[in-house]
ROKESE-948536 format. One line per field, with one value per residue (C-alpha): residue number from 1; residue in one letter; x, y, z. Coordinates in nm, 3 decimals, padded with zeros to 5 digits, m for minus. Layout:
<sites>
resi: NUM  ...
resn: A  ...
x: X  ...
y: Y  ...
z: Z  ...
</sites>
This chain:
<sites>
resi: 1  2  3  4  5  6  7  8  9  10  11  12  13  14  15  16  17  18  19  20  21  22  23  24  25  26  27  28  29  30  31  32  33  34  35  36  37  38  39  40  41  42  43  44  45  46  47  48  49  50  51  52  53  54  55  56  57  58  59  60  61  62  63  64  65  66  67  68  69  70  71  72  73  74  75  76  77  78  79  80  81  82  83  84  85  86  87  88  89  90  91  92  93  94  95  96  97  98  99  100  101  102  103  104  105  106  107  108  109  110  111  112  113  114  115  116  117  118  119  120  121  122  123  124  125  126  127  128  129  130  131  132  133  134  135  136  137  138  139  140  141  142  143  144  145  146  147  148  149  150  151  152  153  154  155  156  157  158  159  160  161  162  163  164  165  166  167  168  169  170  171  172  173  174  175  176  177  178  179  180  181  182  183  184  185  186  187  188  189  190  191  192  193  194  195  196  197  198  199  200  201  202  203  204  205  206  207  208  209  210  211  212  213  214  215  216  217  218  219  220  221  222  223  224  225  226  227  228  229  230  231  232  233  234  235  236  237  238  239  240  241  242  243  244  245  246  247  248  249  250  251  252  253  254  255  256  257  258  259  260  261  262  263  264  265  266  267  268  269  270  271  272  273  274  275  276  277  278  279  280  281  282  283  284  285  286  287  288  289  290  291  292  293  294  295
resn: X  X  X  X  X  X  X  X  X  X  X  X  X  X  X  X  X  X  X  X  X  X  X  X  X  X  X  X  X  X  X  X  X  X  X  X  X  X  X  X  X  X  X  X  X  X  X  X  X  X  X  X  X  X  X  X  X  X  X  X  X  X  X  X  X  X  X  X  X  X  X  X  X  X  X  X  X  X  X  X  X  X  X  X  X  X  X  X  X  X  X  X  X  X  X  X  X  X  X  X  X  X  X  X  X  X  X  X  X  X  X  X  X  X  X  X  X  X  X  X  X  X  X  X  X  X  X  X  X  X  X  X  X  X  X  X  X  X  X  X  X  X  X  X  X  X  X  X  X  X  X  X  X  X  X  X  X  X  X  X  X  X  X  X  X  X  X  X  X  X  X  X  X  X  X  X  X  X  X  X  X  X  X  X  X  X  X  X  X  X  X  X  X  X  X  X  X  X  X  X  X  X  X  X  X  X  X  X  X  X  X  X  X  X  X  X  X  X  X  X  X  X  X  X  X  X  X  X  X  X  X  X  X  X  X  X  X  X  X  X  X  X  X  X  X  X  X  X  X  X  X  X  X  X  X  X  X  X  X  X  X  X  X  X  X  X  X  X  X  X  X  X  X  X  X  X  X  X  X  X  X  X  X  X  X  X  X  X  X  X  X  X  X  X  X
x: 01.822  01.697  02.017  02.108  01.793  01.919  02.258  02.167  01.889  02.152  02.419  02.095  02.027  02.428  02.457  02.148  02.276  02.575  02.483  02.228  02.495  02.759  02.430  02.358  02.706  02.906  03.072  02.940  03.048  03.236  02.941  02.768  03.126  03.114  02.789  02.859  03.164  02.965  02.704  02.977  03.095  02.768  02.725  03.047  02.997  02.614  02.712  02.541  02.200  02.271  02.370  01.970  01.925  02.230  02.168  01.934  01.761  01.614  01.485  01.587  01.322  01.423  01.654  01.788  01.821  02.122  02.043  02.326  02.224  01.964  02.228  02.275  02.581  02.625  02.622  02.457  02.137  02.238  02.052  01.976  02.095  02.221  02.386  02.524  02.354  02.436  02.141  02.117  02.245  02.138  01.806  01.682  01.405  01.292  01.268  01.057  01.206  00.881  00.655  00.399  00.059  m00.273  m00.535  m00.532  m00.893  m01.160  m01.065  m01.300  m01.097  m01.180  m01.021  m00.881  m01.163  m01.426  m01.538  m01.566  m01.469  m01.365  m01.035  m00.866  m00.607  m00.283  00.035  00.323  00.694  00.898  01.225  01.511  01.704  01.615  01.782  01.618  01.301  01.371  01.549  01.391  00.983  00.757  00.591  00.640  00.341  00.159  00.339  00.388  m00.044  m00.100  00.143  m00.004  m00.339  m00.209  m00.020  m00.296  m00.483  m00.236  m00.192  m00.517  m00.563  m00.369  m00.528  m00.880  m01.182  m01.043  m00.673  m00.800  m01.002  m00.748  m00.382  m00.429  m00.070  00.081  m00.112  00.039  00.393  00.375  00.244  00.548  00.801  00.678  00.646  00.975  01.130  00.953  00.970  01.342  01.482  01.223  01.434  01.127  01.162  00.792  00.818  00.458  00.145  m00.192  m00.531  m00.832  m01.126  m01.271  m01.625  m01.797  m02.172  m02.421  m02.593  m02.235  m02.239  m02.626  m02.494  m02.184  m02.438  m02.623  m02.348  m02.203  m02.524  m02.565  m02.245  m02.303  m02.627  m02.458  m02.188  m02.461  m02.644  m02.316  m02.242  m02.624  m02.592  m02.224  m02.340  m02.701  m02.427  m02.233  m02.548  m02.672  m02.372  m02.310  m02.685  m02.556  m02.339  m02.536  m02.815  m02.535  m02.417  m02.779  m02.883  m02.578  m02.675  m03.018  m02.958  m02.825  m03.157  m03.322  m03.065  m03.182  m03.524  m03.482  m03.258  m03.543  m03.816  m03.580  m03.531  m03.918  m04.011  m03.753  m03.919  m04.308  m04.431  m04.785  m04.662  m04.604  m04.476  m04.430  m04.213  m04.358  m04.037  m04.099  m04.056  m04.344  m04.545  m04.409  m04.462  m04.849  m04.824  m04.714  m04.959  m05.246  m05.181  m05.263  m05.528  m05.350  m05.106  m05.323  m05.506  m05.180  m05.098  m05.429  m05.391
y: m00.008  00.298  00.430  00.145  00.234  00.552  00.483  00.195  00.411  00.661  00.458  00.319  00.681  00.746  00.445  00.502  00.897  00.766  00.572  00.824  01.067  00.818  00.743  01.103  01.306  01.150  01.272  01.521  01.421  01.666  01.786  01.902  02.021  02.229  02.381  02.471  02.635  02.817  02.870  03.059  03.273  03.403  03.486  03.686  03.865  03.974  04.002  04.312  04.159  03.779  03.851  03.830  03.508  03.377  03.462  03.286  03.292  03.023  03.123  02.926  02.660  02.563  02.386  02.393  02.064  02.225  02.009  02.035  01.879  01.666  01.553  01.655  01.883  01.808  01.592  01.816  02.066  02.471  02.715  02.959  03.251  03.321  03.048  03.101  02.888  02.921  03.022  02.848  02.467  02.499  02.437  02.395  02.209  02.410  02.180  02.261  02.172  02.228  01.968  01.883  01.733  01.510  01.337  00.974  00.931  00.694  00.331  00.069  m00.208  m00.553  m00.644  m00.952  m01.073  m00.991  m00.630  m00.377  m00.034  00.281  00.465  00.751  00.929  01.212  01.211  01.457  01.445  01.653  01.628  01.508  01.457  01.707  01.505  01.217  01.343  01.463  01.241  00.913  01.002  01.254  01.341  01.271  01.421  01.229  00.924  00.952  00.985  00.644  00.469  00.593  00.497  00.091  00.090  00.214  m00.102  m00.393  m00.237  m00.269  m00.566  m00.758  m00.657  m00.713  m00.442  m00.440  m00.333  m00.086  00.077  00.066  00.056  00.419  00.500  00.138  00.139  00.457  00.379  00.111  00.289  00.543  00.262  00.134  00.478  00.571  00.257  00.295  00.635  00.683  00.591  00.904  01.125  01.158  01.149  01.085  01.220  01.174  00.950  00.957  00.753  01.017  00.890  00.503  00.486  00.169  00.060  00.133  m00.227  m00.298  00.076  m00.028  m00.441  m00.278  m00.051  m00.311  m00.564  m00.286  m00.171  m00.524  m00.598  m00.250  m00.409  m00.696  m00.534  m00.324  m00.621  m00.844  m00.482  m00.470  m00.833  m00.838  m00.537  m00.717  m00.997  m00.751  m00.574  m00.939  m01.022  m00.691  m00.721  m01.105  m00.964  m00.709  m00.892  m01.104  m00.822  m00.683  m01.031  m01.042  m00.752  m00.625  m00.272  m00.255  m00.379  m00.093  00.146  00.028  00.080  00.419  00.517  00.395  00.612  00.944  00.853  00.830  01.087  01.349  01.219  01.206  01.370  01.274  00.842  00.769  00.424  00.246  m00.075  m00.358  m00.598  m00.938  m00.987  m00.861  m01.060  m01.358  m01.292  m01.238  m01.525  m01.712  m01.595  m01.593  m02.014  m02.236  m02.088  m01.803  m02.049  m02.267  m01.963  m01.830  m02.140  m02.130  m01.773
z: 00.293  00.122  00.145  m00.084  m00.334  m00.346  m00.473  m00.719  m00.865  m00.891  m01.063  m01.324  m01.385  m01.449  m01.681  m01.881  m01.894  m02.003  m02.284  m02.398  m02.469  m02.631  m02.896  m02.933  m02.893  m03.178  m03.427  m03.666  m03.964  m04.248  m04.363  m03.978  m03.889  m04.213  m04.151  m03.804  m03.972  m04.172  m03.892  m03.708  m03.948  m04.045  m03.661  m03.649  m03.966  m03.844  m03.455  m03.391  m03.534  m03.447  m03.080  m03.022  m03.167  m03.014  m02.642  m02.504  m02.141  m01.881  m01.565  m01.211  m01.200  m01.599  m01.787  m02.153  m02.344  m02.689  m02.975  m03.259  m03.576  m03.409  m03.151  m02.786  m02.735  m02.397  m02.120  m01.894  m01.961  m01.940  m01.724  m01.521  m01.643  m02.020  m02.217  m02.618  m02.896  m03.320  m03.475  m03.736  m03.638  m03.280  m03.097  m02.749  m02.553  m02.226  m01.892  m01.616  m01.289  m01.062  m00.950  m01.124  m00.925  m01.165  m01.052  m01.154  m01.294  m01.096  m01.172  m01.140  m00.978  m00.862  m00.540  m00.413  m00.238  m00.545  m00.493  m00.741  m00.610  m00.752  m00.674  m00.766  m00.629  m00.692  m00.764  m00.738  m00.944  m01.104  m01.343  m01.206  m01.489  m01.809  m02.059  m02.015  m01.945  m02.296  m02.503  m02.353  m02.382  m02.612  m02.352  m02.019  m01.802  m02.006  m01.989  m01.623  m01.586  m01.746  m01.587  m01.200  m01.391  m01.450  m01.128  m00.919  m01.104  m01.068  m00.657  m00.579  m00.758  m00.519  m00.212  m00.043  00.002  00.392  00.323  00.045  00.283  00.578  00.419  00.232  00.368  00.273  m00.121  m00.139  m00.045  m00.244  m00.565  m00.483  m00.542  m00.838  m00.996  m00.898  m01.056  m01.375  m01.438  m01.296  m01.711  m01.825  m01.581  m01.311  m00.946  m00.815  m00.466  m00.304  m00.408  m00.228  m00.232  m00.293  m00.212  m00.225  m00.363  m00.275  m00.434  m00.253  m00.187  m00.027  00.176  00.324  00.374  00.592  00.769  00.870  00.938  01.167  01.349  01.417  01.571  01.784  01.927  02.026  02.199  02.414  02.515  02.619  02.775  02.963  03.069  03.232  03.389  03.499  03.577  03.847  03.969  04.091  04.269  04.415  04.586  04.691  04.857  05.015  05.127  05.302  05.496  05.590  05.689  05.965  06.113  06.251  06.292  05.931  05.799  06.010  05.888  05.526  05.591  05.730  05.454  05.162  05.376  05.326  04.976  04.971  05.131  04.934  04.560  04.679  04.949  04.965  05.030  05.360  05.349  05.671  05.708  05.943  06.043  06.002  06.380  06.491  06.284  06.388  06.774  06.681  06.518  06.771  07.000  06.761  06.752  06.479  06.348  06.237  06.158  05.951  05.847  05.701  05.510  05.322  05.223
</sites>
């Protein structure tokens, strides 16, 4: 599939190259062909003084855009290195070929779901094609800015304060498309678009505070009573264990004495088993019975 983007966005930039040229690389005319007659001869005649106007340079990162007359000589821009122009018919428009990076200004934008928010964000291209980027636009940084600036809008625009604040990488692809698409007639490749920073207001940063501290408290106490929950079986179960087996009950008790006895030193706690009391109880008779019952 992007293979496919690739080559139609190719063959769009080949066709509107092509027809750019045909409008601009027509005939002169007798009276341009006579001046660059002229134009010539005067170079000859002064070639050991016009040989510095004539020669010009561009370094690797830039391009030359040759204008004859007002129209482009040629279907592709010179440079690097030397290339030849006539001094007096010819002029040239320098390209730069290096990306260029600009912030997209905060924009206050009104999400999907009603929230105002402010974005901004950055955006790197460069010139893919120097004749377009020429012929097509005045001014193509600038160009390029405001149309991030009203893509970055209509983007957002669509989506709600949760995917703004969680898609960063999606809004951005997104944004990269578009740009691309628009800009690819002005001779731009936009290669990488991010997403800043999103400011929120502050009533809406203190609501989600609270919103989320609230949910976090009621996590801990579903947490506290599931684990209330197990601690209440898990002594069912003891108890049901220790109730099957004398000796384990005295093992217990011993084993609550040592704990005792390592944390306070000065409590001596002594357990009475429940079985002794009952055999004085049964000898004691009903009054202690009765007596017992009352208390």
């Amino acid at each position: 599939m992007e293979m496919e983007d690739q080559m139609e966005s190719r063959r769009r930039q080949g066709t509107s190259k092509e027809d750019l040229i045909s409008e601009r690389t027509g005939s002169l005319g007798c009276c341009g062909w006579v001046i660059v007659i002229l134009s010539g001869l005067f170079t000859i005649c002064l070639f050991p003084f016009t040989i510095w106007f004539c020669l010009k340079i561009v370094q690797e990162y830039e391009r030359a855009v040759i204008f004859r007359l007002g129209r482009i000589t040629d279907r592709k821009a010179k440079g690097p290195g030397i290339f030849f122009i006539l001094p007096c018919t010819d002029s040239f428009v320098k390209v730069d070929l290096r990306a260029v990076s600009f912030n997209i200004p905060p924009q206050e934008i009104l999400t999907k779901d009603s929230v105002t928010v402010s974005v901004d964000g950055v955006v790197y291209f460069r010139v893919n094609d120097p004749i377009a980027s020429v012929a097509n636009v005045s001014n193509v940084n600038f160009a390029t800015c405001l149309l991030a600036q009203t893509t970055l809008r209509n983007v957002l625009g669509t989506k709600n304060l949760a995917e703004v604040l969680s898609d960063r990488v999606g809004i951005a692809h997104s944004m990269q498309a578009t740009l691309d698409e628009a800009t690819d007639n002005w001779g731009i490749k936009v290669e990488r678009v991010e997403i800043k920073d999103v400011q929120l207001p502050v009533q809406l940063q203190r609501a989600m505070a609270a919103e989320a501290e609230a949910a976090r408290e009621a996590r801990a106490k579903v947490i506290a009573a599931e684990g209330e929950m197990n601690a209440s079986r898990a002594l069912k179960e003891a108890s049901l264990v220790i109730a099957e087996s004398p000796s384990a009950r005295q093992l217990r008790y011993l084993q609550t004495l040592n704990t005792i006895a390592a944390e306070k030193n000065s409590t001596i706690i002594f357990p009475l088993p429940m079985d002794v009391m009952s055999h004085f109880m049964r000898k004691g008779g009903p009054d202690i019975y009765t007596y017992q019952h009352l208390c």
